[in-house]
N, CA, C and O atoms as a GROMACS GRO file, in nm:
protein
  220
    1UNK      N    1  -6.800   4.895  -1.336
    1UNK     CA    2  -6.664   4.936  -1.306
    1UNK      C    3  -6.643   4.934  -1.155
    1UNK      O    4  -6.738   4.970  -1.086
    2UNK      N    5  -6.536   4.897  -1.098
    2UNK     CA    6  -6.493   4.835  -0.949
    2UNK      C    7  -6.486   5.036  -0.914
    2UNK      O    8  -6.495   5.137  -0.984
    3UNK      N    9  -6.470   5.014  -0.799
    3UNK     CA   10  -6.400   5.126  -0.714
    3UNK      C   11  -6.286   5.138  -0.679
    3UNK      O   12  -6.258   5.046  -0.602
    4UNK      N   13  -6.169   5.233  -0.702
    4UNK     CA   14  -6.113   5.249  -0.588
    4UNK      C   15  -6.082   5.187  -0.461
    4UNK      O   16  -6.183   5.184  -0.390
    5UNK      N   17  -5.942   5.118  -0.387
    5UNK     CA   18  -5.957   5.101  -0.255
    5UNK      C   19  -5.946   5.267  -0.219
    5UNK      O   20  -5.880   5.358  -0.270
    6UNK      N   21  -6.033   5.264  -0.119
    6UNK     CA   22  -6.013   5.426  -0.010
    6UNK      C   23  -5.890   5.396   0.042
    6UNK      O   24  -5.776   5.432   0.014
    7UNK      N   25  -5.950   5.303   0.144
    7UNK     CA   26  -5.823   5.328   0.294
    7UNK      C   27  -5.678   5.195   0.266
    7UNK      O   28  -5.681   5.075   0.240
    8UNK      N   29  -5.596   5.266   0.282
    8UNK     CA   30  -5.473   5.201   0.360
    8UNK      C   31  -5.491   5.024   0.329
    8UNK      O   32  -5.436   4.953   0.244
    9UNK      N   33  -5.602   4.988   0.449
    9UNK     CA   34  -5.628   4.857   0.466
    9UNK      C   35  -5.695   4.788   0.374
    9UNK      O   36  -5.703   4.665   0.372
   10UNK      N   37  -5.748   4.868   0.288
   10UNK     CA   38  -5.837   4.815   0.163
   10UNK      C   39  -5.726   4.759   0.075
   10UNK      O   40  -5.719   4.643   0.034
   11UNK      N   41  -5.624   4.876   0.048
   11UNK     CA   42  -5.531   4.814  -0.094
   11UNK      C   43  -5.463   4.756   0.003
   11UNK      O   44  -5.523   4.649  -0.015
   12UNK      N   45  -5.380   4.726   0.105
   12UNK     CA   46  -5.380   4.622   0.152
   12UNK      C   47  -5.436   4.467   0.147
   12UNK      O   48  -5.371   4.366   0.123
   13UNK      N   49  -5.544   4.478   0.170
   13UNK     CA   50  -5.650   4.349   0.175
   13UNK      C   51  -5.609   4.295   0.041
   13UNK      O   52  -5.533   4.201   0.019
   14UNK      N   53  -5.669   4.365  -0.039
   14UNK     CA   54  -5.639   4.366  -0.217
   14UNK      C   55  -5.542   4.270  -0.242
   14UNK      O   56  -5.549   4.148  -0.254
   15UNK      N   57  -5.426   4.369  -0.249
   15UNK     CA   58  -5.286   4.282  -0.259
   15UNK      C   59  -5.266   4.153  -0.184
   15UNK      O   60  -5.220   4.061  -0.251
   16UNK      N   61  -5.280   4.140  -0.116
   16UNK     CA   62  -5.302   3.998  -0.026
   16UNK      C   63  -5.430   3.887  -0.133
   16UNK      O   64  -5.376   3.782  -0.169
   17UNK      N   65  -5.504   3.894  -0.156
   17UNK     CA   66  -5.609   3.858  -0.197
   17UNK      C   67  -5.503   3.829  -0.321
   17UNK      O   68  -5.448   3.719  -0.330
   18UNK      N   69  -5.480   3.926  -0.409
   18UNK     CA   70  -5.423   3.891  -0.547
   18UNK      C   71  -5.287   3.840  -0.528
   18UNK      O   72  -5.228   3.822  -0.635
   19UNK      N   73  -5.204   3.802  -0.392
   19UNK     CA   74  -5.114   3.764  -0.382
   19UNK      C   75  -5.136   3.619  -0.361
   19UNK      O   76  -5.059   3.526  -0.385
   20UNK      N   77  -5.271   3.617  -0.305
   20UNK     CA   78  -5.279   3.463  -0.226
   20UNK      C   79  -5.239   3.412  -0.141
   20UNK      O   80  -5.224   3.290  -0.138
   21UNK      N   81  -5.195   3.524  -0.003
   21UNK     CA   82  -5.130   3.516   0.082
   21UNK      C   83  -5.187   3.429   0.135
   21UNK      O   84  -5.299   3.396   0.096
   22UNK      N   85  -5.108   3.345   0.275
   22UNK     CA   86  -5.208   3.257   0.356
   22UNK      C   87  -5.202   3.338   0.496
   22UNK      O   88  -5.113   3.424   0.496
   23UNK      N   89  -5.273   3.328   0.605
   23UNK     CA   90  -5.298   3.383   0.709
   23UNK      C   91  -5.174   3.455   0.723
   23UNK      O   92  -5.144   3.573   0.711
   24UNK      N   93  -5.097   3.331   0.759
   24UNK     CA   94  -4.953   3.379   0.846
   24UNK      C   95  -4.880   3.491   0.743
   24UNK      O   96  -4.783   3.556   0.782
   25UNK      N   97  -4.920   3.502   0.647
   25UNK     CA   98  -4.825   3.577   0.580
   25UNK      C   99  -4.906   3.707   0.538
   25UNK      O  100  -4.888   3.760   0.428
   26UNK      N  101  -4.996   3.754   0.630
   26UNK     CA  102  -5.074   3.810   0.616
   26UNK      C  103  -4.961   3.938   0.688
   26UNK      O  104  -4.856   3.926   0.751
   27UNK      N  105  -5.040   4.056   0.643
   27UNK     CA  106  -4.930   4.206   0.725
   27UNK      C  107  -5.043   4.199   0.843
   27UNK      O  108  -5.164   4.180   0.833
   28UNK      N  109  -4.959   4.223   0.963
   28UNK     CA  110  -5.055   4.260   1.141
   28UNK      C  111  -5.196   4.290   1.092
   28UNK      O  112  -5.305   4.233   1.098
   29UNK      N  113  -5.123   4.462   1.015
   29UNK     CA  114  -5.246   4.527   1.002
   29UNK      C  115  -5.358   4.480   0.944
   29UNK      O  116  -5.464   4.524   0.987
   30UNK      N  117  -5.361   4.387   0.839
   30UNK     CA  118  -5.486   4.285   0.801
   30UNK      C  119  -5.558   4.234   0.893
   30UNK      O  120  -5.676   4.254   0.922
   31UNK      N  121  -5.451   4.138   0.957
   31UNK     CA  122  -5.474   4.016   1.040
   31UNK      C  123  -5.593   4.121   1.170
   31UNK      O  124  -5.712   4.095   1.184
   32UNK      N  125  -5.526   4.224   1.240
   32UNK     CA  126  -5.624   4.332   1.321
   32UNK      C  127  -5.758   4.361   1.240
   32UNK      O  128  -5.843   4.387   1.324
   33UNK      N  129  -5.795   4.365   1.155
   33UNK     CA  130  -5.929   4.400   1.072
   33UNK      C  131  -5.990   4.288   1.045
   33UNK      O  132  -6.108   4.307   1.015
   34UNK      N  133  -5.952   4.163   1.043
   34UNK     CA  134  -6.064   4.066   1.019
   34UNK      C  135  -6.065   4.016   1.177
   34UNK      O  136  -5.993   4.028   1.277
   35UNK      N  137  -6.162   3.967   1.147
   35UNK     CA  138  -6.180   3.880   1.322
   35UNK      C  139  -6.138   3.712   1.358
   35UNK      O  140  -6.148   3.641   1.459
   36UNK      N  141  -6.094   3.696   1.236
   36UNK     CA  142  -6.031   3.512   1.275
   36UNK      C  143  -5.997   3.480   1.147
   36UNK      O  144  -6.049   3.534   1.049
   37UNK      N  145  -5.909   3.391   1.141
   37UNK     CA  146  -5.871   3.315   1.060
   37UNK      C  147  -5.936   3.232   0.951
   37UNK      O  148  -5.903   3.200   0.837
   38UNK      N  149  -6.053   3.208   1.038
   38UNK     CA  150  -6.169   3.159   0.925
   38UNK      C  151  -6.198   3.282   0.817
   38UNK      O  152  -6.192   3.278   0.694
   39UNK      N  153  -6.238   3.416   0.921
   39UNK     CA  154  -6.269   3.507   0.828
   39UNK      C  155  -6.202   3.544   0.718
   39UNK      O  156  -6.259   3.621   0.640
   40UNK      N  157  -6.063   3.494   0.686
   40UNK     CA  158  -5.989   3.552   0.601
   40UNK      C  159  -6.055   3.462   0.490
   40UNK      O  160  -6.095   3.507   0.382
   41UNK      N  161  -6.063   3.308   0.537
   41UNK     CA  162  -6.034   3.218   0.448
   41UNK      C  163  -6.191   3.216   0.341
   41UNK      O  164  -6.194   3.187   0.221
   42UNK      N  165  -6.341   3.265   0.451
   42UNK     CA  166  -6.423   3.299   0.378
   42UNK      C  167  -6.402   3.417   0.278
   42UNK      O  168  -6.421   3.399   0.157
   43UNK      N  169  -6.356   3.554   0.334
   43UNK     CA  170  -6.377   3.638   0.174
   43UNK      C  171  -6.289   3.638   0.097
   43UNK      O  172  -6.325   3.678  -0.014
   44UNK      N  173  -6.135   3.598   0.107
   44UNK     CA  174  -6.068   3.573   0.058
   44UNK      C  175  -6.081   3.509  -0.108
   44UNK      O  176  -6.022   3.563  -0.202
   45UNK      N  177  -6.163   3.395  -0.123
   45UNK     CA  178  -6.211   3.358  -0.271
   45UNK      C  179  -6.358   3.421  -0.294
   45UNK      O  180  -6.400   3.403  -0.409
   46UNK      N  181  -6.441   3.488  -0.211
   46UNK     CA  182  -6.559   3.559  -0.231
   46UNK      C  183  -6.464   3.677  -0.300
   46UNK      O  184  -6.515   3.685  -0.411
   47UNK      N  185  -6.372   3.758  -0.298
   47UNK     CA  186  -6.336   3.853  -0.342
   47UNK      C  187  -6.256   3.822  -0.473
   47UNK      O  188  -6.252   3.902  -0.567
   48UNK      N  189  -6.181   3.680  -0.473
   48UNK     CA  190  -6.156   3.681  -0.608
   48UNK      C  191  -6.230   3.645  -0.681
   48UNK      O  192  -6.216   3.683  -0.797
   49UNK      N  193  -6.332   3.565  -0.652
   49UNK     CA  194  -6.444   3.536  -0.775
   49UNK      C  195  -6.527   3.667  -0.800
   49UNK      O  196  -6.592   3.664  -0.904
   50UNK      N  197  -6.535   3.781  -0.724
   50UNK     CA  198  -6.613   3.907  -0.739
   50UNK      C  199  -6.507   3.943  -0.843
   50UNK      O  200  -6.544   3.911  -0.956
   51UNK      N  201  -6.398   3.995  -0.840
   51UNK     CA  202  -6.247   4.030  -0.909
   51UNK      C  203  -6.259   4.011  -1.061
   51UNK      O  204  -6.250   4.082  -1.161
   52UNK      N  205  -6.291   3.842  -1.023
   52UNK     CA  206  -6.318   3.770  -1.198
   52UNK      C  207  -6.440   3.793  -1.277
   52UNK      O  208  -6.440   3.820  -1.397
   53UNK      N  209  -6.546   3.782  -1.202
   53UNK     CA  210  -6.665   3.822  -1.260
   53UNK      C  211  -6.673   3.994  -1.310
   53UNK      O  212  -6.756   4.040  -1.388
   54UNK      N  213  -6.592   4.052  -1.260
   54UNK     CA  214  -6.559   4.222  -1.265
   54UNK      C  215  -6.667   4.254  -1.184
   54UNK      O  216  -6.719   4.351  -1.239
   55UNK      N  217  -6.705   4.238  -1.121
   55UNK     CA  218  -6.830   4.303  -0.941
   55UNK      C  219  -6.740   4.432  -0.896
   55UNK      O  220  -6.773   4.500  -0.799
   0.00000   0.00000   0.00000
C-alpha cells in the first residue's frame, strides 16, 4: 500500500505526474524542488511506472 503525500510539494509533484504535465507547465513551486529539467523528465515516468506497478 502507497503512502500518503506529506508535504504541499509532494501532492503537488503527484498531480503533475498524473497530469503529464511538461516542464513549462509545471507550478514554480515544482520547478524550485527539482534541479533541472532533465530531472523532471527522469522521475517523472520512474514514478508512473512505480504508480502502475502499485510501489
Amino acid at each position: 500500500m502507497q503512502r500518503a503525500p506529506v508535504t504541499v510539494e509532494e501532492q503537488l509533484l503527484q498531480k503533475a505526474i498524473k497530469e503529464e504535465c511538461t516542464w513549462e507547465n509545471l507550478p514554480k513551486r515544482i520547478q524550485a524542488t527539482l534541479s533541472s529539467k532533465e530531472e523532471w523528465h527522469r522521475r517523472a515516468p520512474t514514478r508512473v511506472i512505480e504508480r502502475l506497478e502499485g510501489i
